[in-house]
N, CA, C and O of each residue as an XYZ file, in Angstrom:
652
protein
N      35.636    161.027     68.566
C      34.364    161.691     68.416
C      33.573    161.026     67.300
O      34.064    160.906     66.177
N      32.333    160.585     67.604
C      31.561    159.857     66.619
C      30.313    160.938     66.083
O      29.358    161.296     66.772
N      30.562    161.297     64.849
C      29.336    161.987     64.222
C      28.183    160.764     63.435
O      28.295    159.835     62.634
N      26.721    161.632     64.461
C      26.201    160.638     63.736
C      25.298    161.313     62.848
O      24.767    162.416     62.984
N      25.183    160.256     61.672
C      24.622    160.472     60.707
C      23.165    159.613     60.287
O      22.793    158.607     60.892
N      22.495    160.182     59.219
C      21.187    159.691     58.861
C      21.082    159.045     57.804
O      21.399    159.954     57.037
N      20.849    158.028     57.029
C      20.236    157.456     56.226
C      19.199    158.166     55.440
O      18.151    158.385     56.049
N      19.291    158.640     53.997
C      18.309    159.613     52.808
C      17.143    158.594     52.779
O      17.435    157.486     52.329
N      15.667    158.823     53.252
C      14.822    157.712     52.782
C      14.441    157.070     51.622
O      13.713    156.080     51.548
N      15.105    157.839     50.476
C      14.239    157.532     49.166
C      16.281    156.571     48.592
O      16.385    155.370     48.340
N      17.101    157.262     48.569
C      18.502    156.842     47.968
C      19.330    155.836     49.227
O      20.397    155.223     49.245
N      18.682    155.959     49.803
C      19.745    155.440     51.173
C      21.257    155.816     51.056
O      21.995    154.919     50.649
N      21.628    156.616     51.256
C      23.027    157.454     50.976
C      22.427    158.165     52.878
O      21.402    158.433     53.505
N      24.612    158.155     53.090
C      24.641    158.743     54.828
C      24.293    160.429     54.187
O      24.699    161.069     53.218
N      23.293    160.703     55.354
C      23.597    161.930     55.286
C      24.213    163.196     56.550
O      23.564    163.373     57.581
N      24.853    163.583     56.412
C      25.684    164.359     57.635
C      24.772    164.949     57.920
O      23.783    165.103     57.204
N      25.041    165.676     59.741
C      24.343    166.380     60.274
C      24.114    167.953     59.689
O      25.048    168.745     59.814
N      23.194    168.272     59.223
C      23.379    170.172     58.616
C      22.652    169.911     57.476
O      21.979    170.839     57.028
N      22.645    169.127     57.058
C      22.640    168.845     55.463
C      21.370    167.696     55.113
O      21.019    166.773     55.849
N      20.946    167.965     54.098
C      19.790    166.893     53.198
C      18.407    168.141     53.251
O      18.587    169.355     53.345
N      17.334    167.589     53.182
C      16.091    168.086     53.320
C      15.053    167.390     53.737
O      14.585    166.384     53.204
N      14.694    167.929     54.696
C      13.652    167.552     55.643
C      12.070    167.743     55.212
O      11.452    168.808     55.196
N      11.741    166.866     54.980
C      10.003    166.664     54.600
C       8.882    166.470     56.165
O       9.059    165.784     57.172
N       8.116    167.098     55.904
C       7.045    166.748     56.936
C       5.792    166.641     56.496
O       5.146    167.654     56.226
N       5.375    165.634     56.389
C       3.720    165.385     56.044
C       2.583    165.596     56.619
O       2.602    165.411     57.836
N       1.545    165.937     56.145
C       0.393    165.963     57.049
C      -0.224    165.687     58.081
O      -1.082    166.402     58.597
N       0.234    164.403     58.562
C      -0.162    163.236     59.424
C       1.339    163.206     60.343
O       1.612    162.446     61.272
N       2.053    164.119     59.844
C       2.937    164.625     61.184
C       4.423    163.960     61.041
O       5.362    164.375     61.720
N       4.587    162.655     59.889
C       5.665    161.931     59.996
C       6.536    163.144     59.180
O       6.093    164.037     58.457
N       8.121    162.802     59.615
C       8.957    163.188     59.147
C      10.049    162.740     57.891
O      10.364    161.550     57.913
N      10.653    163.577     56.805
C      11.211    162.460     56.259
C      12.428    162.921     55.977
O      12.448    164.149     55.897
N      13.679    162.274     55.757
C      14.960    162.984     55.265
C      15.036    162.498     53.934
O      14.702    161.422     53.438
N      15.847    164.129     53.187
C      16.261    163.037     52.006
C      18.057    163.920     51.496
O      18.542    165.033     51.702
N      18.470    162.802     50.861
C      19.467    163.354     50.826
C      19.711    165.015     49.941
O      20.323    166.007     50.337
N      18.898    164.768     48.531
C      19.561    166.125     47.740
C      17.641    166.162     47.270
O      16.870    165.216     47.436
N      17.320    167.385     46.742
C      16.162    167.999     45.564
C      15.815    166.367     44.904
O      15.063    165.578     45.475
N      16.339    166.152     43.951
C      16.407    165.577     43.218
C      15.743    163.843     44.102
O      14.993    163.134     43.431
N      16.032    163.509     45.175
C      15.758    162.284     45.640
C      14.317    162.387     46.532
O      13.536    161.448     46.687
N      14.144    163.858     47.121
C      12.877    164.635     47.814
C      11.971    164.354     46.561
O      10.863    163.868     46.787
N      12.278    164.573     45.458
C      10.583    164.721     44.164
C      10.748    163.565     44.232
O       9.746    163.129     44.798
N      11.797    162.291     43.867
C      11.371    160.809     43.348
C      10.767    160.546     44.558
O       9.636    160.084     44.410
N      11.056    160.652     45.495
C      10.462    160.406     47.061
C       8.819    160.425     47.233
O       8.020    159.555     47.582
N       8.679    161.729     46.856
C       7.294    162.398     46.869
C       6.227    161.765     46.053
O       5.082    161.465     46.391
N       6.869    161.613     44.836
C       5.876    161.032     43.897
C       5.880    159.899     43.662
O       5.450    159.490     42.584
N       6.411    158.999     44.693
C       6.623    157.574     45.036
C       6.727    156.836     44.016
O       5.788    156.117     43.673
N       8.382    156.899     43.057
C       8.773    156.587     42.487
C       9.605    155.150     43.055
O       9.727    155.204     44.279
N      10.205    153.876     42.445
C      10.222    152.930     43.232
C      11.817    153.524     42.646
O      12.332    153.959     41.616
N      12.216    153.155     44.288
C      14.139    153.446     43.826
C      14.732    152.380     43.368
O      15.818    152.623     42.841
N      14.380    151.181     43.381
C      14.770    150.390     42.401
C      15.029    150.188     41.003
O      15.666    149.344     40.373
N      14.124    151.545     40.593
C      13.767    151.510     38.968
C      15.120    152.296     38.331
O      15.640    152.134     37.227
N      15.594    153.431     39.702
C      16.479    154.073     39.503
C      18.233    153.965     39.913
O      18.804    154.193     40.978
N      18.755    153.527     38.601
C      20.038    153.347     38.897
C      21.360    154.265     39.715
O      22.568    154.151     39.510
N      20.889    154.876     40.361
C      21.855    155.803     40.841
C      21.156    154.728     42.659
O      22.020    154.689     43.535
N      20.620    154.452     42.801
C      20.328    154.233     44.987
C      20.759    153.196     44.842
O      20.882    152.317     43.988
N      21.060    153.493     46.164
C      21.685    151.923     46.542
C      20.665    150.779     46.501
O      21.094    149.625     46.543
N      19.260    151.026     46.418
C      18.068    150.059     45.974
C      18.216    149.323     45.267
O      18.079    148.132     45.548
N      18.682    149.912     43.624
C      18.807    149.574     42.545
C      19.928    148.617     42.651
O      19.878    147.397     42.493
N      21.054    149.430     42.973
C      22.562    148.667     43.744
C      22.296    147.152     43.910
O      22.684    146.281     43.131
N      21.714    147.002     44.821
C      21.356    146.027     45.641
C      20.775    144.921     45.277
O      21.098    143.810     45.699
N      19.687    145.198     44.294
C      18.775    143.866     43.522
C      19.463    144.046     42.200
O      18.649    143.887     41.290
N      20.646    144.316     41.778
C      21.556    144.313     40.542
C      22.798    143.902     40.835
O      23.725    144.011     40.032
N      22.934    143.322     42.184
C      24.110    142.733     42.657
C      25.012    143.691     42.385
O      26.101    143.158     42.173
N      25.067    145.142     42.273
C      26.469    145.782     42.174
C      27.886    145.889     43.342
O      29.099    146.039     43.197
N      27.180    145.761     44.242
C      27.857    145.981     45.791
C      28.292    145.014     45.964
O      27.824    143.895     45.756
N      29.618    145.445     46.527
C      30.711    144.203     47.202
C      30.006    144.041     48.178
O      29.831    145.012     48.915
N      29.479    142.972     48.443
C      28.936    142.459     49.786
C      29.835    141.142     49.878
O      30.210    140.323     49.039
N      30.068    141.325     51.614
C      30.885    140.876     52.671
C      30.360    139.161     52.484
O      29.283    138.902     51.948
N      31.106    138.294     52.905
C      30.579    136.870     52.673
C      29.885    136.983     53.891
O      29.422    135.854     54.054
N      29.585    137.593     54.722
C      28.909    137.673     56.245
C      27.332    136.841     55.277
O      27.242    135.651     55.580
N      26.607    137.149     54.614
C      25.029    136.541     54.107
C      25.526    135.255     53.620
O      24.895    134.303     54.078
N      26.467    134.960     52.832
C      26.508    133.653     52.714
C      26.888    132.460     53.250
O      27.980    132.606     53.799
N      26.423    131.197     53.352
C      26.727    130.414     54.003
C      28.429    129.806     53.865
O      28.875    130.471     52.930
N      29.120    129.229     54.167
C      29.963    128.263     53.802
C      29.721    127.034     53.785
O      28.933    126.388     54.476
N      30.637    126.606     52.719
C      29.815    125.223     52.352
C      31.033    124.208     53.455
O      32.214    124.552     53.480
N      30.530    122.959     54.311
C      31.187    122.641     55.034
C      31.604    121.255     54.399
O      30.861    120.490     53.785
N      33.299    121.048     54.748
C      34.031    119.775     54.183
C      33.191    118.881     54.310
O      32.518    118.618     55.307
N      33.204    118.317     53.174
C      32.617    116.622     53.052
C      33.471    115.632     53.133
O      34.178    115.308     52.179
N      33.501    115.004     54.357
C      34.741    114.025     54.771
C      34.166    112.690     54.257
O      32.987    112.532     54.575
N      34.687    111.745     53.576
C      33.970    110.776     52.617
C      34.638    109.542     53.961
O      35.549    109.895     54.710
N      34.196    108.572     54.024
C      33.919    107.531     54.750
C      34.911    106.158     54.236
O      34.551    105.602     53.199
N      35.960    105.704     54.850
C      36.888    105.008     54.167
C      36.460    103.611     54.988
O      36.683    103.354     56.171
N      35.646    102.637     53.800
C      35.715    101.308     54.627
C      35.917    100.685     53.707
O      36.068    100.886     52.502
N      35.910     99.513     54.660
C      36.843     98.074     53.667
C      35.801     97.152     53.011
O      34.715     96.644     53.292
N      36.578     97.188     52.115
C      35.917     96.191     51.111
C      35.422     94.438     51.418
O      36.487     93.877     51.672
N      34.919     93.977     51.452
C      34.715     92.640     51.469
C      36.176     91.506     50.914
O      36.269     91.375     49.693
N      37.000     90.916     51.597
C      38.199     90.231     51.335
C      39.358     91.116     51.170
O      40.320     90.699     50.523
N      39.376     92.598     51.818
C      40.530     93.598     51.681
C      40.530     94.717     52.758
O      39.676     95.601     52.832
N      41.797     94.536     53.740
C      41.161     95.708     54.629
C      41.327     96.864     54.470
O      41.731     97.368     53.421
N      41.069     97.399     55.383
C      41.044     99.141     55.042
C      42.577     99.971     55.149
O      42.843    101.045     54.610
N      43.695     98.940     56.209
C      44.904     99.223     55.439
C      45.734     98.980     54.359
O      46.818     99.516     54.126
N      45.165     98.150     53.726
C      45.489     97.591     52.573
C      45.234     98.283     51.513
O      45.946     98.409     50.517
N      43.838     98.903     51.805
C      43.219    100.322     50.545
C      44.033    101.186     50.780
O      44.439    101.518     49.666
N      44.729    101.992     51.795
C      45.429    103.074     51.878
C      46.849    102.886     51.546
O      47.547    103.844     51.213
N      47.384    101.467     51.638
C      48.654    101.152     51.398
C      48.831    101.562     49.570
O      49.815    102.135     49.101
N      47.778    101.159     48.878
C      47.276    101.348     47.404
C      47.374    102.123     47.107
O      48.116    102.249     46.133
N      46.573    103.585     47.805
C      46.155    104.860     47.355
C      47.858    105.531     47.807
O      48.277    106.310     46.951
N      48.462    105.389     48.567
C      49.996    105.800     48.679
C      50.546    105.271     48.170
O      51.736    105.575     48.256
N      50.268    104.318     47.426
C      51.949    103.867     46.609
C      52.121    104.773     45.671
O      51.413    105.705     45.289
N      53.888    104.098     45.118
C      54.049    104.870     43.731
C      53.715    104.015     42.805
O      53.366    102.851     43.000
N      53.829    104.657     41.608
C      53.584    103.632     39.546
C      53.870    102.572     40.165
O      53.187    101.632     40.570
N      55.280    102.886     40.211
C      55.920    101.284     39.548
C      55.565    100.175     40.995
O      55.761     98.960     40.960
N      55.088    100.828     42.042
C      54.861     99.586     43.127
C      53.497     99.282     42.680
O      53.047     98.137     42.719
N      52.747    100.428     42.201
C      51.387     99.848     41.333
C      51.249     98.836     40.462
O      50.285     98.072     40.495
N      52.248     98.753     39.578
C      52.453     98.019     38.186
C      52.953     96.632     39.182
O      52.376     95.550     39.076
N      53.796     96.796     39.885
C      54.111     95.373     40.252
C      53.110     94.545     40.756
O      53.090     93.317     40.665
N      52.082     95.428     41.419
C      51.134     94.595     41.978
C      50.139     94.196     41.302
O      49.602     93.098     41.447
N      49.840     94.984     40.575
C      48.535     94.741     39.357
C      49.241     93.275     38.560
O      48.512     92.471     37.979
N      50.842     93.090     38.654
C      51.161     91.922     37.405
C      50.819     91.208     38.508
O      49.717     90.681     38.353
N      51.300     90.988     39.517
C      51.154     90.016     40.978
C      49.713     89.323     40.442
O      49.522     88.158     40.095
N      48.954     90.232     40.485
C      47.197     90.181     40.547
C      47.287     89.799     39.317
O      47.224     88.580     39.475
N      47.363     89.924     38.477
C      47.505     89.008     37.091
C      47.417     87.610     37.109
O      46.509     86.803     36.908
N      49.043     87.513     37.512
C      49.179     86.409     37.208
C      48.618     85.095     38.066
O      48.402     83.935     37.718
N      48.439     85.968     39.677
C      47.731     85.160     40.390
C      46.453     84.207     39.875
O      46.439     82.976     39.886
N      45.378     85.102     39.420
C      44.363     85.046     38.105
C      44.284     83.850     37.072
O      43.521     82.940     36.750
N      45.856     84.529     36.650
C      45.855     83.093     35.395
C      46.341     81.786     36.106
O      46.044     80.758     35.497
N      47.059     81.620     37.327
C      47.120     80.383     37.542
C      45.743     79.620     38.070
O      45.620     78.432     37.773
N      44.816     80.204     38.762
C      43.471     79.808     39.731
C      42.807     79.428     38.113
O      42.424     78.306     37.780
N      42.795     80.228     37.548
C      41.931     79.278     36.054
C      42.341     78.380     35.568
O      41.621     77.468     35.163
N      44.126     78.392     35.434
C      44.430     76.926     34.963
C      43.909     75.957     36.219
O      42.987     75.176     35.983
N      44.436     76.000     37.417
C      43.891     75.367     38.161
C      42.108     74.547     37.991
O      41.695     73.388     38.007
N      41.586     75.681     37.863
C      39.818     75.386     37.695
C      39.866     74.394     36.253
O      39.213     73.354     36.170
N      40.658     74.855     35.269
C      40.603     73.907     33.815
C      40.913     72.446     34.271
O      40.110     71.543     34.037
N      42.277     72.196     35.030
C      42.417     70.720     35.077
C      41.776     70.474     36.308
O      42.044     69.337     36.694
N      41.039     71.085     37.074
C      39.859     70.466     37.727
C      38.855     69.647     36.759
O      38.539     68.457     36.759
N      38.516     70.603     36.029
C      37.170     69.964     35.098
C      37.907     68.960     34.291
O      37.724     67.742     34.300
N      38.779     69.649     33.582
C      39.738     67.966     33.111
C      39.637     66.870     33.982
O      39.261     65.881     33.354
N      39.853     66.603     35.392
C      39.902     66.093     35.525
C      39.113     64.858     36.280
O      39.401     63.724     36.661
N      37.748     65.870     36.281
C      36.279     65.432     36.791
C      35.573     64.806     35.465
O      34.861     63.803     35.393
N      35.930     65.583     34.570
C      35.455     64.742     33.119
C      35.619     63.843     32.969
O      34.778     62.996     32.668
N      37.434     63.602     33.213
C      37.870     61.844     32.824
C      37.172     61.027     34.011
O      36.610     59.948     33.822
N      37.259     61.606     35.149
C      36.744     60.328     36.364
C      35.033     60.255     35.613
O      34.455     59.361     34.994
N      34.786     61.094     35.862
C      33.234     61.112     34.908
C      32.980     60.031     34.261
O      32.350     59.017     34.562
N      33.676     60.434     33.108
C      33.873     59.300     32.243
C      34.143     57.897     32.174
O      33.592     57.047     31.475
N      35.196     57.764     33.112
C      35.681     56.180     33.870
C      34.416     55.550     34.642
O      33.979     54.428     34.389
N      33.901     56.386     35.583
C      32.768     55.897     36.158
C      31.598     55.648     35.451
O      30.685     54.933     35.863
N      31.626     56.367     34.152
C      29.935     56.442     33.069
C      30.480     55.128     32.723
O      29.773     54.122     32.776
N      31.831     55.095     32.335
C      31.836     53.327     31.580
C      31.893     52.661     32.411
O      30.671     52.514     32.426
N      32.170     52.135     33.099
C      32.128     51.098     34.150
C      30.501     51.421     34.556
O      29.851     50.377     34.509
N      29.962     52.204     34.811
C      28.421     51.407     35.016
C      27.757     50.832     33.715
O      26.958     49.897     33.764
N      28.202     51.550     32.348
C      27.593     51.293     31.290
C      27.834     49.740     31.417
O      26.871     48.989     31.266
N      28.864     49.322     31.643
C      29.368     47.460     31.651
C      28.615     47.308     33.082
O      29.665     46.955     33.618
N      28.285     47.296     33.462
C      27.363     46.938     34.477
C      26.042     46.813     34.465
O      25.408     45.855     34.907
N      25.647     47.708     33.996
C      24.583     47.918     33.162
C      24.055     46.756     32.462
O      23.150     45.966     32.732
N      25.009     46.885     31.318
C      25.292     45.711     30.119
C      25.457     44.451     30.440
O      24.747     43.726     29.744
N      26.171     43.825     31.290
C      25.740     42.581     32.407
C      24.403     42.502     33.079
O      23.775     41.482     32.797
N      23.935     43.173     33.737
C      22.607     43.010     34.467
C      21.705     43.023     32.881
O      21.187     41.949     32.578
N      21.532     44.155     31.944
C      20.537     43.692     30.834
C      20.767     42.286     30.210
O      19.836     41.626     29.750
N      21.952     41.899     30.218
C      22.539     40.510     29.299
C      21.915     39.011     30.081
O      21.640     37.954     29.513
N      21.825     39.288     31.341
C      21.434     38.653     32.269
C      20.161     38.739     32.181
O      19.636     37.842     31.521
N      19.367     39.650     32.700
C      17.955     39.558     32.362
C      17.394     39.091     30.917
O      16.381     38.407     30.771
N      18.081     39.493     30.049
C      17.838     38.950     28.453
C      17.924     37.322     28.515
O      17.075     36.509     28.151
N      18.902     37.151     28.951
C      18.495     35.408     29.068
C      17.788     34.916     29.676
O      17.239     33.933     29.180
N      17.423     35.322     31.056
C      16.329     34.675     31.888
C      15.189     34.941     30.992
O      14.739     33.846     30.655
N      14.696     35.647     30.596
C      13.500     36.286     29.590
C      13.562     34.738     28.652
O      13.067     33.617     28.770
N      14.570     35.514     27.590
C      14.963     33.773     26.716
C      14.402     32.647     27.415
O      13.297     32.265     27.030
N      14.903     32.102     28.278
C      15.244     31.140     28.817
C      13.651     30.490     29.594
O      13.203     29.344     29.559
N      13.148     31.606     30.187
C      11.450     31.724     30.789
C      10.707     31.272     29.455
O      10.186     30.158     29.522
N      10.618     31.741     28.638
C       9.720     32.336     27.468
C       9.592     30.358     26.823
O       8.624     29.629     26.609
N      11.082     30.155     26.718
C      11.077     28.632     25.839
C       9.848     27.782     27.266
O       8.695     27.351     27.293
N      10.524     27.870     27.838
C       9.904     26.764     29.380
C       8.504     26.871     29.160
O       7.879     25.814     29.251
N       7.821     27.980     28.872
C       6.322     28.475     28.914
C       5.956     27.957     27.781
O       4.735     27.806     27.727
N       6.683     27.526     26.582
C       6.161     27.156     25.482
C       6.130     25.793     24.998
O       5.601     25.335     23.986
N       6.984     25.078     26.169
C       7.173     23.775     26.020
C       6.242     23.289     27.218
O       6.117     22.087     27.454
């Protein structure tokens, strides 16, 4: 058996059938209210908000357990796993699952890999310097022949023109 009940216009509180007080206005509308006391704030159009006892007040004071039904849920943010440029994308996950110490081994791996490619790059340039170098002298003597050569023809022109 379902009893139904009314809503107080001024407190919003249920009110059972038998019970509250019934207002009728001039213009013919009807009004319920729950007790005396909610009929005068009613009447003299008091704002029920102002008054801490209605569920009005309740309501814009956040007192009421309200149901998560109004709020949204916030939905998983699934982040996007791609591969890096020179590393694939099982290789990142192989990383993110290891343990320490398979960490530590690999980070020295990656180390030392590191320090050999620089020695490498050093006796590169070492060894572009010296050819460098071998080749700067050997044209410098080449050089030094072709000027030594022209210096004498010069010499050698210069007397002829004067004799």
């Amino acid at each position: 058996m379902v009893i139904k009940t009314e809503l107080c216009l001024y407190s919003e509180w249920k009110i059972w059938p038998g019970r509250g007080q019934k207002h009728i206005a001039t213009d013919g509308r009807s009004s319920l209210f729950s007790t005396h006391k909610a009929r005068v704030l009613g009447l003299n159009k008091t704002k029920a908000q102002k008054i801490k006892w209605t569920t009005a007040w309740r309501r814009l004071n956040r007192k009421t357990n309200q149901d998560d039904g109004g709020k949204k849920k916030k939905k998983k943010v699934f982040k996007k796993e791609r591969a890096i440029e020179g590393v694939t994308l099982e290789a990142i996950k192989k990383l993110k699952t290891a343990r320490p110490e398979d960490k530590k081994a690999l980070a020295q791996e990656a180390i030392l890999e590191i320090k050999d490619r620089q020695k490498n790059q050093i006796e590169k340039r070492r060894q572009e310097k010296k050819g460098v170098t071998k080749d700067r002298a050997q044209q410098n003597k080449v050089q030094d022949k072709v000027s030594q050569k022209q210096s004498k023809k010069n010499v050698g022109g210069s007397k002829k023109g004067k004799n």
